[in-house]
Chimera marker file (.cmm) of the C-alpha trace (Angstrom):
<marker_set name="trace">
<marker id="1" x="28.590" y="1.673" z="9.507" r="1" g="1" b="0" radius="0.5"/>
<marker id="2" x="25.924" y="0.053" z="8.218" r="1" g="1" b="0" radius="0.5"/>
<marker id="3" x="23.407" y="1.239" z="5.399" r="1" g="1" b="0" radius="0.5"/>
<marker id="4" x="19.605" y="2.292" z="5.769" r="1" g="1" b="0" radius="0.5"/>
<marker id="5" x="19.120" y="-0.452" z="3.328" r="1" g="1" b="0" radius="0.5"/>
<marker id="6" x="20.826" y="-2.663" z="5.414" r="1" g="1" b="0" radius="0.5"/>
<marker id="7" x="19.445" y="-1.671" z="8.231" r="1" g="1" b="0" radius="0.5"/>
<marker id="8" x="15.689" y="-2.258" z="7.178" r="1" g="1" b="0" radius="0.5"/>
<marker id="9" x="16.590" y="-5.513" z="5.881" r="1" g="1" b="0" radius="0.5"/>
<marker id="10" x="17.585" y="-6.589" z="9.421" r="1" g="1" b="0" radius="0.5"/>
<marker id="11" x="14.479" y="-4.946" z="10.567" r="1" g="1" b="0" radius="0.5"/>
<marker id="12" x="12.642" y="-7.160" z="7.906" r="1" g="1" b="0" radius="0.5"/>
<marker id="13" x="13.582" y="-10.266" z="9.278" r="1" g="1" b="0" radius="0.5"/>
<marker id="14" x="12.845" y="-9.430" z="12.660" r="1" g="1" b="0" radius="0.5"/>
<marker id="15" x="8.826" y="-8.876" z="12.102" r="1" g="1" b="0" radius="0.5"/>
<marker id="16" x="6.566" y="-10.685" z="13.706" r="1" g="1" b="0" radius="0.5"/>
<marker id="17" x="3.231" y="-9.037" z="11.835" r="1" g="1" b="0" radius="0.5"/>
<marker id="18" x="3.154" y="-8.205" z="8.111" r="1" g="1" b="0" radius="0.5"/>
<marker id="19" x="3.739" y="-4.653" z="7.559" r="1" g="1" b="0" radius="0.5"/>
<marker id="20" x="1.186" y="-2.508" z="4.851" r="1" g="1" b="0" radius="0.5"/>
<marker id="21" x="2.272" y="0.390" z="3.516" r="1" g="1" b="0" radius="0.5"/>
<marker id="22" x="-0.545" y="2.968" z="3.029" r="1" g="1" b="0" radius="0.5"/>
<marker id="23" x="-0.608" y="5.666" z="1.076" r="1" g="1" b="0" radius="0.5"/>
<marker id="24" x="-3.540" y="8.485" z="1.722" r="1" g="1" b="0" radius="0.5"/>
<marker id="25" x="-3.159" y="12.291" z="1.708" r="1" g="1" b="0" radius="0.5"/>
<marker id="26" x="-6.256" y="12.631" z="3.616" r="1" g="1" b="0" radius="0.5"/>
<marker id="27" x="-4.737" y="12.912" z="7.151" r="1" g="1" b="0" radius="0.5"/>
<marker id="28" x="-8.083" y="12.230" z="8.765" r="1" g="1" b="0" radius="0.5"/>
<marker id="29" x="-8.622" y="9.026" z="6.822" r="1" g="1" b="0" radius="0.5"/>
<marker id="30" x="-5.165" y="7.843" z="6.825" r="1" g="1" b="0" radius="0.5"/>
<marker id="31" x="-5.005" y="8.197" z="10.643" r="1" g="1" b="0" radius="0.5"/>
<marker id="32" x="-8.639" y="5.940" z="10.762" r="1" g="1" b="0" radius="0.5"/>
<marker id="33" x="-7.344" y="3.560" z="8.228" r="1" g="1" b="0" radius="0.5"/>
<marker id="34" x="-4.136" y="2.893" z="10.129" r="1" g="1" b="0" radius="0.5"/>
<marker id="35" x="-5.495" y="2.963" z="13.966" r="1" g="1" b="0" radius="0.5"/>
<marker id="36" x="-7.864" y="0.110" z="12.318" r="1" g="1" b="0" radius="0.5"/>
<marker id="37" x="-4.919" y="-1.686" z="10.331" r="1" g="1" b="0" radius="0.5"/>
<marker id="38" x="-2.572" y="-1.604" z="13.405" r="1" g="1" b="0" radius="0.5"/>
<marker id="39" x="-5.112" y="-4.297" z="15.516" r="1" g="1" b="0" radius="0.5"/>
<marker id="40" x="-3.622" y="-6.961" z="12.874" r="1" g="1" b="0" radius="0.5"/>
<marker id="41" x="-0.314" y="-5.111" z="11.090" r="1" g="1" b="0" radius="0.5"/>
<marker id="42" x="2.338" y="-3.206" z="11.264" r="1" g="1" b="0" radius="0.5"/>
<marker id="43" x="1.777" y="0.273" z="9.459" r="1" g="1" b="0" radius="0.5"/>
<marker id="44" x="3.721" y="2.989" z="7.913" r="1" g="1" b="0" radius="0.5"/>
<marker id="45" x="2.306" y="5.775" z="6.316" r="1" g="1" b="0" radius="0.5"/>
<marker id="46" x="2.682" y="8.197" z="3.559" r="1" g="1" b="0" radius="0.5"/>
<marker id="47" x="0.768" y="11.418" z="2.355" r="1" g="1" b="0" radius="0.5"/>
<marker id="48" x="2.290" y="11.480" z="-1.335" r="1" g="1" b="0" radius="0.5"/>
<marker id="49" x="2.743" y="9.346" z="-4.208" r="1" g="1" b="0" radius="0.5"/>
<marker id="50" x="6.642" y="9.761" z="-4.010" r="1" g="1" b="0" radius="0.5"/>
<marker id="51" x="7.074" y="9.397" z="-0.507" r="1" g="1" b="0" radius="0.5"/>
<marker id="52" x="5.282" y="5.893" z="-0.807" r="1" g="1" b="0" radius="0.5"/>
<marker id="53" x="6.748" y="5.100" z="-3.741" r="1" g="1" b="0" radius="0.5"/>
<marker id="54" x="10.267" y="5.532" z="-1.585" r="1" g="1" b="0" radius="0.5"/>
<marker id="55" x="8.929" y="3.448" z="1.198" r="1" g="1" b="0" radius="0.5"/>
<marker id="56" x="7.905" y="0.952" z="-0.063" r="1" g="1" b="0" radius="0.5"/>
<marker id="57" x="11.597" y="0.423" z="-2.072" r="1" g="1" b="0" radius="0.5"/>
<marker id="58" x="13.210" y="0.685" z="0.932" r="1" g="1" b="0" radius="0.5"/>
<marker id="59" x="10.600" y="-1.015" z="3.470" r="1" g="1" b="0" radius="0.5"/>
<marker id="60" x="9.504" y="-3.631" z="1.235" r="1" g="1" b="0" radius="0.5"/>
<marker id="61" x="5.974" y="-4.161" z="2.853" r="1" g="1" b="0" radius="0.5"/>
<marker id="62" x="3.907" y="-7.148" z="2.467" r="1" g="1" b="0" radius="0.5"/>
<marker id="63" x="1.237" y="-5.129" z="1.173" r="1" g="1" b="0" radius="0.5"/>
<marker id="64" x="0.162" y="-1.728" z="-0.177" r="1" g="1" b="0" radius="0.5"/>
<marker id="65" x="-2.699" y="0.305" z="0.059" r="1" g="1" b="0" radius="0.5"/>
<marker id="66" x="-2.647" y="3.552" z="-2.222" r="1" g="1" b="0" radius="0.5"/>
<marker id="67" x="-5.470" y="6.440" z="-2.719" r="1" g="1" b="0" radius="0.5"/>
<marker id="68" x="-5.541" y="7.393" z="-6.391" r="1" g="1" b="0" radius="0.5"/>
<marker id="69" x="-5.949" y="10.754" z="-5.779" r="1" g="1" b="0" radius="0.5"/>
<marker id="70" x="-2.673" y="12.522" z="-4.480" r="1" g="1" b="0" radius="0.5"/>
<marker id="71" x="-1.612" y="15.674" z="-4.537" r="1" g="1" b="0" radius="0.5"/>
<marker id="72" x="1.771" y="15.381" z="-6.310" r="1" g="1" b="0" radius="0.5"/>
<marker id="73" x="1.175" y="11.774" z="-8.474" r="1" g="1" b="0" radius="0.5"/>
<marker id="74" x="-1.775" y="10.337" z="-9.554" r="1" g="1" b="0" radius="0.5"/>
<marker id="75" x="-2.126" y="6.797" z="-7.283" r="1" g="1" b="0" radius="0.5"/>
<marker id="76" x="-2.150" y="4.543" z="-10.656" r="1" g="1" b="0" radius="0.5"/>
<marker id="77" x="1.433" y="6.348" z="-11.476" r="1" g="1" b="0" radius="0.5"/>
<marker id="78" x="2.475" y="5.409" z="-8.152" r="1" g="1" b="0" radius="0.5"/>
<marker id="79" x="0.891" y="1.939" z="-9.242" r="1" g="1" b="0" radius="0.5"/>
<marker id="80" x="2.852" y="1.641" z="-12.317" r="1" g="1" b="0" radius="0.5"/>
<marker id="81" x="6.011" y="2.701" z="-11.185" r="1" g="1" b="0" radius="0.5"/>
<marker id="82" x="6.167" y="-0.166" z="-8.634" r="1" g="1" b="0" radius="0.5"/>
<marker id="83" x="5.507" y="-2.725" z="-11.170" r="1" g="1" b="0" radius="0.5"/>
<marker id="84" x="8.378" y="-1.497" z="-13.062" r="1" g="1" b="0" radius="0.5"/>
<marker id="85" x="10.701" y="-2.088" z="-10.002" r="1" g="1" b="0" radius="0.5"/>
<marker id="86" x="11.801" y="-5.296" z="-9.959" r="1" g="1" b="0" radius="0.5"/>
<marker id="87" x="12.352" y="-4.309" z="-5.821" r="1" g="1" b="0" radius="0.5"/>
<marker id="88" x="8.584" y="-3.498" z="-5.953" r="1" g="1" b="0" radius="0.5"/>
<marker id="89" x="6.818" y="-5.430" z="-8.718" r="1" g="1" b="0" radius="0.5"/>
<marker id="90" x="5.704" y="-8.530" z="-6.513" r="1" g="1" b="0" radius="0.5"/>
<marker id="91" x="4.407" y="-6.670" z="-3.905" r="1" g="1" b="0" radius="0.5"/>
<marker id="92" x="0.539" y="-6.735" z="-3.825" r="1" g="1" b="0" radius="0.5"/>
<marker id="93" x="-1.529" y="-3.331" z="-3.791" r="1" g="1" b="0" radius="0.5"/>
<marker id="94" x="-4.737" y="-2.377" z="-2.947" r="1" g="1" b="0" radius="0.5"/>
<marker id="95" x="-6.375" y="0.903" z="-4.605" r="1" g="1" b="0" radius="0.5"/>
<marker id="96" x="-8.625" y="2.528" z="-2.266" r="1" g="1" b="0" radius="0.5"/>
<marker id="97" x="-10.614" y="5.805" z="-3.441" r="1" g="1" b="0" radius="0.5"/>
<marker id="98" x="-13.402" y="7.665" z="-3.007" r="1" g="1" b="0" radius="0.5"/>
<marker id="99" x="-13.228" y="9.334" z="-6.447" r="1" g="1" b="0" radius="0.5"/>
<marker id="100" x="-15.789" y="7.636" z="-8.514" r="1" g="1" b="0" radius="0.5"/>
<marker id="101" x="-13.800" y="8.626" z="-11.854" r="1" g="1" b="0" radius="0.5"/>
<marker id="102" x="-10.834" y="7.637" z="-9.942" r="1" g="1" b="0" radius="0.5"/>
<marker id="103" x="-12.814" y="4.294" z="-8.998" r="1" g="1" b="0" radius="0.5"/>
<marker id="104" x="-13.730" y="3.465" z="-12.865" r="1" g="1" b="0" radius="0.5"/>
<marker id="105" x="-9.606" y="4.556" z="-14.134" r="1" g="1" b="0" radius="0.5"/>
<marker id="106" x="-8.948" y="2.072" z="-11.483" r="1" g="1" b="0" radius="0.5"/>
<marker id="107" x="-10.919" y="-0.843" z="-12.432" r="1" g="1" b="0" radius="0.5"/>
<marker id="108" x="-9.342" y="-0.430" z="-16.162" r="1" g="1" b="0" radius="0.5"/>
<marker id="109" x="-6.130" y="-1.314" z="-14.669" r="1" g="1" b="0" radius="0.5"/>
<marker id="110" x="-7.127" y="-3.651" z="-11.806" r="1" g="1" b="0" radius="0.5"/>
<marker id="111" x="-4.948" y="-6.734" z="-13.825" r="1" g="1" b="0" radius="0.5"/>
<marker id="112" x="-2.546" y="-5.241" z="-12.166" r="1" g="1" b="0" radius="0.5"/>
<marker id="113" x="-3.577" y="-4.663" z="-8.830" r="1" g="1" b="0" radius="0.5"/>
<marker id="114" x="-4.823" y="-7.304" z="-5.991" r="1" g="1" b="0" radius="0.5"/>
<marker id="115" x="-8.029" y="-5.231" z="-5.340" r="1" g="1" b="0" radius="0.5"/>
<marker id="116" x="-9.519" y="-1.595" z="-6.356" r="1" g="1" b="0" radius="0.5"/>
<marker id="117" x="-12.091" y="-0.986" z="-3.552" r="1" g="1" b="0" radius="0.5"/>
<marker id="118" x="-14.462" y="2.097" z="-2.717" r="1" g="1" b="0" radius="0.5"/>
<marker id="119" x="-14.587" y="4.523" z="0.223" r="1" g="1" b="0" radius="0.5"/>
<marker id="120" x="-15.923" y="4.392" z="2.488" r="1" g="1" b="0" radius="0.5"/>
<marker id="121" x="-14.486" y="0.736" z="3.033" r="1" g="1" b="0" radius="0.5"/>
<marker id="122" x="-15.472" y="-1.121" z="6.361" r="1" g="1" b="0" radius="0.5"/>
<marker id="123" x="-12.232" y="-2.376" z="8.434" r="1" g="1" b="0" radius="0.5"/>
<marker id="124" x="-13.354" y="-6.170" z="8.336" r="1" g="1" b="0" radius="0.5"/>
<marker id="125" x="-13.638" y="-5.448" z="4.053" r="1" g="1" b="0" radius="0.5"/>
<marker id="126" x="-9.912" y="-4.265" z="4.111" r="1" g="1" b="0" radius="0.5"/>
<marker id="127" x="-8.320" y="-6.263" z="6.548" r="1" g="1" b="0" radius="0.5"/>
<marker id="128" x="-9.683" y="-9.046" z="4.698" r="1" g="1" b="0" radius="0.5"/>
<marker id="129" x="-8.503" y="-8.435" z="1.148" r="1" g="1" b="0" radius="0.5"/>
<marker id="130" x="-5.101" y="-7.255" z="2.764" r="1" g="1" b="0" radius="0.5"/>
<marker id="131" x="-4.882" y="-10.691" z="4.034" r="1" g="1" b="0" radius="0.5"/>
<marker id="132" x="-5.519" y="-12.093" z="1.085" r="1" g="1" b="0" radius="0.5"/>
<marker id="133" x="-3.320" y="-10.156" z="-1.079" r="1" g="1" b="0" radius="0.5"/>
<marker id="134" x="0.032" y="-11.361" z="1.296" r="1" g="1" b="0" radius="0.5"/>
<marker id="135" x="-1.205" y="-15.096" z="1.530" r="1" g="1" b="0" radius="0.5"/>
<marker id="136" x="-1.353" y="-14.770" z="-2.233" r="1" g="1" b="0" radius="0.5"/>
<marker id="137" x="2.233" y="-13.345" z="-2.922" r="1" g="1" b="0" radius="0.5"/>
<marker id="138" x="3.692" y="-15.758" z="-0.530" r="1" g="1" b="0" radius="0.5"/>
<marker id="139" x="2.922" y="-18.930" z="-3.051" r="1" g="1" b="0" radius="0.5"/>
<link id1="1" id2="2" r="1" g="1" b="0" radius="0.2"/>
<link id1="2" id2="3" r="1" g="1" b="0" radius="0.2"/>
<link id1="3" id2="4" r="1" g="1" b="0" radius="0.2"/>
<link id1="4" id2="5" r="1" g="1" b="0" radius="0.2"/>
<link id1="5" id2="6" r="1" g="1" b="0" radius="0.2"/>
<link id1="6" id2="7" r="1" g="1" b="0" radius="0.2"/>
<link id1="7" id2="8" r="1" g="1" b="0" radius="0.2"/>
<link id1="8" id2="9" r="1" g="1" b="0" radius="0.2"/>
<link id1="9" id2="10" r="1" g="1" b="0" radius="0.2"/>
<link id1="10" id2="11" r="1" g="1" b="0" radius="0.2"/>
<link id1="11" id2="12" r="1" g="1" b="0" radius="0.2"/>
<link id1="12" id2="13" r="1" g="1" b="0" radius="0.2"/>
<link id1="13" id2="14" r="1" g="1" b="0" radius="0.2"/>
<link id1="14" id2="15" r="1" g="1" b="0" radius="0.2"/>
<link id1="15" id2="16" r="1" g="1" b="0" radius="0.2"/>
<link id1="16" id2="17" r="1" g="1" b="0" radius="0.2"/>
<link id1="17" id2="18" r="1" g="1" b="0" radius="0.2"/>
<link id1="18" id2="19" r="1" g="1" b="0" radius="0.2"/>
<link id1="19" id2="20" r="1" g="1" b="0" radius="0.2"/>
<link id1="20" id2="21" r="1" g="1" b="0" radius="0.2"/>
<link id1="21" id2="22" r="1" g="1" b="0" radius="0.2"/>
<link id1="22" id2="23" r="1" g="1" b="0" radius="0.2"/>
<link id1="23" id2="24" r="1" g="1" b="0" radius="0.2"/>
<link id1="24" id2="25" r="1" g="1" b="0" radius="0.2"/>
<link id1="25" id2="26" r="1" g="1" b="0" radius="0.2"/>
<link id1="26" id2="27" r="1" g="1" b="0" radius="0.2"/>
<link id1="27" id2="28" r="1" g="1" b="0" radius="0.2"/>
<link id1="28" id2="29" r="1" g="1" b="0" radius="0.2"/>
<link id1="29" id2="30" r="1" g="1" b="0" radius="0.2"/>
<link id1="30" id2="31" r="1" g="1" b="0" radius="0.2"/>
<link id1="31" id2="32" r="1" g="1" b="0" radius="0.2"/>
<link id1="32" id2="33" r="1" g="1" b="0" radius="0.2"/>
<link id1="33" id2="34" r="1" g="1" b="0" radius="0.2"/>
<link id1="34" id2="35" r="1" g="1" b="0" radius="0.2"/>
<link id1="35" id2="36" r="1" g="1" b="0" radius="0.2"/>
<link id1="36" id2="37" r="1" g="1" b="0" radius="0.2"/>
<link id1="37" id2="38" r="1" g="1" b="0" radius="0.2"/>
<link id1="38" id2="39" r="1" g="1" b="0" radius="0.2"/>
<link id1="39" id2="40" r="1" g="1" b="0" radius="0.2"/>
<link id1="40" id2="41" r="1" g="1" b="0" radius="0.2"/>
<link id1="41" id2="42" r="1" g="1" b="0" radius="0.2"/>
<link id1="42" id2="43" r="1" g="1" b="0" radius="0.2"/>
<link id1="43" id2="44" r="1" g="1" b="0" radius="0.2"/>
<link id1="44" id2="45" r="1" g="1" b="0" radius="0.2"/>
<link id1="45" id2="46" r="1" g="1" b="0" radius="0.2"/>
<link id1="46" id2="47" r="1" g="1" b="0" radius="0.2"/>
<link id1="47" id2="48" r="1" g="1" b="0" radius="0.2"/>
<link id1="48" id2="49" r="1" g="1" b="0" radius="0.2"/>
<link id1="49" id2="50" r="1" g="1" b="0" radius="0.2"/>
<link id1="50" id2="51" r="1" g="1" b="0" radius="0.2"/>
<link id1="51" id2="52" r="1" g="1" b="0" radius="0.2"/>
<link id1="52" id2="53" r="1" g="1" b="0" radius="0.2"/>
<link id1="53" id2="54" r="1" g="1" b="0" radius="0.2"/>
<link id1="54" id2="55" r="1" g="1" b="0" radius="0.2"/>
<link id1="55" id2="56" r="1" g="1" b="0" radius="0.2"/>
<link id1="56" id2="57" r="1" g="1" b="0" radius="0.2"/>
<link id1="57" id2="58" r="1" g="1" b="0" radius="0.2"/>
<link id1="58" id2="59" r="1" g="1" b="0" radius="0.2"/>
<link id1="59" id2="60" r="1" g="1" b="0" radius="0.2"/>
<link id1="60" id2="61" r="1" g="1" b="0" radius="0.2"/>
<link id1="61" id2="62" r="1" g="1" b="0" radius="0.2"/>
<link id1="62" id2="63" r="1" g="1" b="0" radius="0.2"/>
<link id1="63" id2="64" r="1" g="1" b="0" radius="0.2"/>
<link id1="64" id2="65" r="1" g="1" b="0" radius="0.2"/>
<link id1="65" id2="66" r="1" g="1" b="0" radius="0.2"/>
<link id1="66" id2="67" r="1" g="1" b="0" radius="0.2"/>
<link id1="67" id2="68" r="1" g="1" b="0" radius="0.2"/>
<link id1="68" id2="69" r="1" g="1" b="0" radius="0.2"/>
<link id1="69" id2="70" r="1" g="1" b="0" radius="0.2"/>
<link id1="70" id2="71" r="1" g="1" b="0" radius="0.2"/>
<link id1="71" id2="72" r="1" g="1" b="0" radius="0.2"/>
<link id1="72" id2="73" r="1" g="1" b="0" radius="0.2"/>
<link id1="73" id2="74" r="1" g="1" b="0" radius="0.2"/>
<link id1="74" id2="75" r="1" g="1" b="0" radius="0.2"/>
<link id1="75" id2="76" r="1" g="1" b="0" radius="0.2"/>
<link id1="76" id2="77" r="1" g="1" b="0" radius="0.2"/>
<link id1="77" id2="78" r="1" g="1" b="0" radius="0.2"/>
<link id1="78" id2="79" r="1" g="1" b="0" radius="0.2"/>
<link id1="79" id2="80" r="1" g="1" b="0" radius="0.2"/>
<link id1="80" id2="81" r="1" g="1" b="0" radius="0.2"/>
<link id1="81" id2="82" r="1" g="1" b="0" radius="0.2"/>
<link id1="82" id2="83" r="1" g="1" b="0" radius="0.2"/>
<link id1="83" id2="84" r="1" g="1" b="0" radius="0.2"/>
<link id1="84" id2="85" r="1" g="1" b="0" radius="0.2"/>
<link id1="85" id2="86" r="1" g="1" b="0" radius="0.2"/>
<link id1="86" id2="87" r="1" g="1" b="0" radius="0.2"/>
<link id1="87" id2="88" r="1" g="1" b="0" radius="0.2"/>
<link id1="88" id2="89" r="1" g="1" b="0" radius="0.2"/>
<link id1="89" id2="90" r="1" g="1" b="0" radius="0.2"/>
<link id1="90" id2="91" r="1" g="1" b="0" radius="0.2"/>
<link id1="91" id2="92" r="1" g="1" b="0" radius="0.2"/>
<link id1="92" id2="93" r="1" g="1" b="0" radius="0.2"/>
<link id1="93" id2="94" r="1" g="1" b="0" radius="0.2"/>
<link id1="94" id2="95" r="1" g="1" b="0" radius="0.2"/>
<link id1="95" id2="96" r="1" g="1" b="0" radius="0.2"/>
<link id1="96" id2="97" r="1" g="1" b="0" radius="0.2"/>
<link id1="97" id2="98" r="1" g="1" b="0" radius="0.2"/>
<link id1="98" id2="99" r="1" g="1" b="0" radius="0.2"/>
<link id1="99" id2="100" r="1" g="1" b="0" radius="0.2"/>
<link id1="100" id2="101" r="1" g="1" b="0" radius="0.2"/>
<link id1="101" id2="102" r="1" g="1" b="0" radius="0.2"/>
<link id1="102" id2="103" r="1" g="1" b="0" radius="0.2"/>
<link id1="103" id2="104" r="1" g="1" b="0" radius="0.2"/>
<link id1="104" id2="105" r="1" g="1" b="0" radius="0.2"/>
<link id1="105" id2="106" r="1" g="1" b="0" radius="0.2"/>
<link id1="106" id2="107" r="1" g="1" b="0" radius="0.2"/>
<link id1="107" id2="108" r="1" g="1" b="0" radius="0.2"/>
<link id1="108" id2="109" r="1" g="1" b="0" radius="0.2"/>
<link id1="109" id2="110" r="1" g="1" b="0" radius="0.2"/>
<link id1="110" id2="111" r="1" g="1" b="0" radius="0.2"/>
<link id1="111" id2="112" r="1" g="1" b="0" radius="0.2"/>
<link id1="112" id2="113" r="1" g="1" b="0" radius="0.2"/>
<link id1="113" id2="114" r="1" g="1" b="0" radius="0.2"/>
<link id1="114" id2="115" r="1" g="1" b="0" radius="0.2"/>
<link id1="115" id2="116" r="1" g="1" b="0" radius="0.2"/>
<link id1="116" id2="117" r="1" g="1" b="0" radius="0.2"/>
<link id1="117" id2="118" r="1" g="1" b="0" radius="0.2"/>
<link id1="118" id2="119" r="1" g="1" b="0" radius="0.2"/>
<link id1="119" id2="120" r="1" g="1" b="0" radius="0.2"/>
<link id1="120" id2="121" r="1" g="1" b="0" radius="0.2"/>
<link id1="121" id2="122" r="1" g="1" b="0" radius="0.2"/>
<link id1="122" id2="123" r="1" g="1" b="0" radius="0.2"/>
<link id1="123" id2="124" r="1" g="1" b="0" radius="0.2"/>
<link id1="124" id2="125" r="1" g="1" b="0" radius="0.2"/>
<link id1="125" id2="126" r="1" g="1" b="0" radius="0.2"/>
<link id1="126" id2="127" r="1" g="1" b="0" radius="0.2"/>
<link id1="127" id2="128" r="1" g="1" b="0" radius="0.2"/>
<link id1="128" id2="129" r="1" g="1" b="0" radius="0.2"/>
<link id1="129" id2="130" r="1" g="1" b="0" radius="0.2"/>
<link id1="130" id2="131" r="1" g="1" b="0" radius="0.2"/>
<link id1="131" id2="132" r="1" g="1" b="0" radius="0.2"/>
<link id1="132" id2="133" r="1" g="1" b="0" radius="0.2"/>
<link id1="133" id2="134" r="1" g="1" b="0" radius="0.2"/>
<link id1="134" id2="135" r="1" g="1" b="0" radius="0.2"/>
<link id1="135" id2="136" r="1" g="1" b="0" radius="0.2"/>
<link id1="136" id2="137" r="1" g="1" b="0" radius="0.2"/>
<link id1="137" id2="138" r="1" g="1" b="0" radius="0.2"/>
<link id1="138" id2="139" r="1" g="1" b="0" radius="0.2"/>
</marker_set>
């Protein structure tokens, strides 16, 4: 019997659209944010830090978008743990909050992020740097 792991590694191969993981505890906004993602990716979705943090090991998106403000880990946590998995580490991510103190942590630590961006963020803005971010980790 084969493993999840295994499983979503076949899946992997078989994609014909980049997948974005995105991470929002705001149900209202994550439900926008991936009806407008979904004209151009494939989308799976979190509500926690953890949870997304899990995903993305095991889904191995192209690309992550992550709200800084969670309710069980702060987003930049969530940040830092994935560059500390070697599984996770070349994957780009995207910050995305409305916070502005959660903006300006951000922006400390954008070196290692692909883009910190403000909400309310139009759809062409995102789709855009999302693009960007997996034409730049495929060189």
């Amino acid at each position: 019997m084969p493993t999840i792991v295994a499983e979503h590694a076949v899946y992997r191969q078989k994609r014909k659209r980049p997948l974005i993981l995105l991470i929002e505890d705001n149900v209202t906004q994550l439900d926008l944010y991936a009806m407008v993602l979904e004209r151009e990716f494939d989308v799976v979705t979190a509500t926690r830090g953890g949870d997304g943090y899990e995903l993305a090991a095991i889904e191995q998106p192209d690309a992550i978008v992550v709200d800084v403000v969670l309710p069980d880990v702060d987003g930049l946590s969530v940040c830092e743990q994935l560059r500390a998995n070697a599984a996770t580490a070349s994957i780009p991510v995207v910050v995305l909050t409305g916070d502005d103190a959660a903006l300006a942590r951000a922006k400390t630590m954008q070196s290692h992020m692909h883009a910190v961006l403000a909400k309310p963020c139009p759809a062409d803005r995102l789709i855009s740097v999302l693009r960007a971010a997996i034409e730049s980790s495929a060189d």
